[in-house]
C-alpha positions as CSV (number, residue, x, y, z in Angstrom):
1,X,-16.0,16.5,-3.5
2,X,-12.3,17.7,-3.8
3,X,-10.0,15.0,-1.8
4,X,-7.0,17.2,-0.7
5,X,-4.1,14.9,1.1
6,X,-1.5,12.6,1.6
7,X,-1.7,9.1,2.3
8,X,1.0,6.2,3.2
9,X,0.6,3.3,2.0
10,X,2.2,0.4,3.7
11,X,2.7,-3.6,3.0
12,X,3.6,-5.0,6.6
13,X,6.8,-7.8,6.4
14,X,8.8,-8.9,9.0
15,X,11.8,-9.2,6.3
16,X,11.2,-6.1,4.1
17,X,7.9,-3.6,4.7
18,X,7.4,-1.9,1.0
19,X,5.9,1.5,1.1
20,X,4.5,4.6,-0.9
21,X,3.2,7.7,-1.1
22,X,0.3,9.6,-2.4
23,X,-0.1,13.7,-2.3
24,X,-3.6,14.0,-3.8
25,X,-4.4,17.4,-4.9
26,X,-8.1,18.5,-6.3
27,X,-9.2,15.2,-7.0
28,X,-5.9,13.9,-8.7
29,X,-3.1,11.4,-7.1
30,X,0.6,12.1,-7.4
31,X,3.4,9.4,-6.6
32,X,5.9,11.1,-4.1
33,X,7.8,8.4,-3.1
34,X,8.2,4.5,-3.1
35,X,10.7,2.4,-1.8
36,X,11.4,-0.7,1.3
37,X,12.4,-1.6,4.1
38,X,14.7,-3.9,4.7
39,X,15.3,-5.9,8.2
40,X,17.8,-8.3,6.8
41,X,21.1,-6.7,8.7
42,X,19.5,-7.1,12.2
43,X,20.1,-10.3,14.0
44,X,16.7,-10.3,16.3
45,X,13.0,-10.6,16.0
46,X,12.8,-7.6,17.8
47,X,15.3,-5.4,16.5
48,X,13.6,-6.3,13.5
49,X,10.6,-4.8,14.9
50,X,12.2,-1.8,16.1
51,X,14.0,-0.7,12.7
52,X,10.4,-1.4,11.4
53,X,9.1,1.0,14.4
54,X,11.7,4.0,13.6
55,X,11.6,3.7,10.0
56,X,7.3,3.8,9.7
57,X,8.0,7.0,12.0
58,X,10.4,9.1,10.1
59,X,8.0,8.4,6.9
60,X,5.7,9.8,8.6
61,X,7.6,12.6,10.1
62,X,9.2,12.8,6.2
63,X,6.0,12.9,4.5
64,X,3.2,14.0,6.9
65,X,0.3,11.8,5.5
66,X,-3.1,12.3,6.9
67,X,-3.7,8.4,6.5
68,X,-1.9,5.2,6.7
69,X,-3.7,2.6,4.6
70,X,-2.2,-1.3,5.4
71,X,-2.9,-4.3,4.0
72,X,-4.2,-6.5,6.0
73,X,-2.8,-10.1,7.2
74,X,-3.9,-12.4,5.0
75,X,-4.2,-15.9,6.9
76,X,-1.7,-18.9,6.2
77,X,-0.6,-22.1,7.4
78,X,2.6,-21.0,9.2
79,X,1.5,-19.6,12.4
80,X,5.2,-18.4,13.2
81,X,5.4,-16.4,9.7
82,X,1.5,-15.1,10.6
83,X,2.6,-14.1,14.7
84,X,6.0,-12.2,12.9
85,X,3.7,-10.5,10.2
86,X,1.3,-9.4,12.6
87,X,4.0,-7.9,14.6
88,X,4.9,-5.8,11.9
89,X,1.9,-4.7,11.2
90,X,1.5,-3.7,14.6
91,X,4.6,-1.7,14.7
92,X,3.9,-0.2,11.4
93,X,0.4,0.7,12.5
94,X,2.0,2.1,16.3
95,X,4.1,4.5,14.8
96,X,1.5,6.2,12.8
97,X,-0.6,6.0,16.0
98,X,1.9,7.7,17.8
99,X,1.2,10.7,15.4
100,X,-2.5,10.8,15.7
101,X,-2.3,9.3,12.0
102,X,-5.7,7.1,11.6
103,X,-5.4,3.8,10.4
104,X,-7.0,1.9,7.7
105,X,-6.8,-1.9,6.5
106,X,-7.5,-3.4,3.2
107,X,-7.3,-7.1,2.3
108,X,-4.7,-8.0,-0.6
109,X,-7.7,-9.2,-2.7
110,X,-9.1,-5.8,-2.5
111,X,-6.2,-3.5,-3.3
112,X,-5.3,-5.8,-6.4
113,X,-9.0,-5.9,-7.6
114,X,-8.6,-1.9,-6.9
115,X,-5.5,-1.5,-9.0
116,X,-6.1,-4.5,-11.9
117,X,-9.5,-6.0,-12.1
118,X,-8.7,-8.8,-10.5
119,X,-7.9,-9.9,-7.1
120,X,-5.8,-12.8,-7.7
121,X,-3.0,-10.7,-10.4
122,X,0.7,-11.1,-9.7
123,X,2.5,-8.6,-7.9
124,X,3.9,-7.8,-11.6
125,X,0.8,-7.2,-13.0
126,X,0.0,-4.6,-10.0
127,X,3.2,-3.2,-10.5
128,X,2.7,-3.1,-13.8
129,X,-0.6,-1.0,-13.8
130,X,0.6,1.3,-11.1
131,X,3.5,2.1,-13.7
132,X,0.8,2.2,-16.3
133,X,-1.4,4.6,-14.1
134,X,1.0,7.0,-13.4
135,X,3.1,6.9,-16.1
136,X,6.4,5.5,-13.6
137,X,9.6,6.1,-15.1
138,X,11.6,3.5,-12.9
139,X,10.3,0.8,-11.1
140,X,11.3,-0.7,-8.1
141,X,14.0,-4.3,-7.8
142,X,11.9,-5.1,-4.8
143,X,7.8,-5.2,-5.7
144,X,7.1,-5.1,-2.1
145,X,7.5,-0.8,-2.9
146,X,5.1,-1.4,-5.5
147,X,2.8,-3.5,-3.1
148,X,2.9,-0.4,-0.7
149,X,2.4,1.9,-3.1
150,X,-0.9,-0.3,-4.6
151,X,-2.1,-0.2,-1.0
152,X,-2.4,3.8,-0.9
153,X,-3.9,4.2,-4.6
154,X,-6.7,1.5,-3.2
155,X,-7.4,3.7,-0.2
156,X,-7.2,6.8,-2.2
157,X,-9.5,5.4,-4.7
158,X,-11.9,4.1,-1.9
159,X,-11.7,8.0,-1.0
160,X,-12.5,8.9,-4.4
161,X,-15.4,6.3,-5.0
162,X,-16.9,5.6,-1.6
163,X,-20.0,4.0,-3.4
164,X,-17.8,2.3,-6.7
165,X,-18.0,-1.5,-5.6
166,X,-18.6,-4.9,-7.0
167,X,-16.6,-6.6,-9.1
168,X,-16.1,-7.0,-13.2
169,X,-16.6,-9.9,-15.3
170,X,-13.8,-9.8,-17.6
171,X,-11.5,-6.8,-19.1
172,X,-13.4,-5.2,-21.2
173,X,-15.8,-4.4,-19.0
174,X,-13.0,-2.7,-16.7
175,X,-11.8,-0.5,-19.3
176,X,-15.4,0.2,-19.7
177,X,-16.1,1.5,-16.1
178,X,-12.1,2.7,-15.9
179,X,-11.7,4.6,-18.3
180,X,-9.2,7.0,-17.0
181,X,-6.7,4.0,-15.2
182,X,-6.3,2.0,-18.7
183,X,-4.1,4.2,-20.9
């Protein structure tokens, strides 16, 4: 089945939100943009939220995806950092709403396990591969762009593979069922 689209990919923060995007044609993904956003010059919670808001918006606006994929909250022990990341999400997730975008959520685990092998690699490593994968001239300063953009290749490759699952024992066996992401 041919997968014709374009999908957003978003890491939520409170602080910075990374983001990137996919324009798959026949089958085959193209990077069309990566990059952050950055919170740091606004002194409230909520005009935190609100940059967050308008910014989510004009990507979509910009880029027009048919899907937002998020990653998921993970849980922690600070239950003020987990209520502000949650409310990014939100936001995030709202403005996409607002354009009849649907939503879909993947747990870090997952999108790293998608992108590397393994669910527990570095945000370098995923950054690494994804500049591996599709052959990324420049990489970001900030790997939260790289985060985003590993969050719309794991949805796109969920699209791709609907039935691919489980996991893999060690690398050779990933190159061995991955042939075409290991170059």
């Amino acid at each position: 089945m041919e997968i014709n689209r374009t999908i957003l990919g978003i890491d939520p923060g409170s602080n910075i939100m990374g983001y990137g995007v996919l324009k798959v044609t026949k089958g085959k993904a193209q990077v069309i943009a990566l990059g952050v956003v950055k919170t740091s010059g606004f002194s409230g919670h909520y005009q935190k939220l609100s940059h967050i808001f308008n910014r989510t918006l004009y990507l979509v606006d910009q880029y027009k995806p048919d899907e937002t994929a998020l990653e998921a909250p993970f849980f922690g022990k600070n239950v003020q950092s987990m209520l502000k990341l949650g409310r990014a999400q939100g936001v995030a997730m709202a403005a996409s709403l607002y354009r009849n975008i649907p939503i879909f959520e993947y747990a870090p685990l997952r999108i790293k396990q998608s992108i590397t092998g393994n669910g527990s690699a570095t945000k370098e490593q995923v950054a690494y591969f994804l500049k591996q994968m599709y052959d990324l001239e420049i990489m970001p300063d900030d790997l939260d762009a790289t985060d985003g953009l590993a969050t719309a290749v794991c949805h796109f490759l969920q699209l791709k593979n609907p039935a691919r699952g489980g996991t893999v024992k060690n690398w050779e066996e990933f190159i061995r069922k991955n042939p075409g992401r290991v170059k």
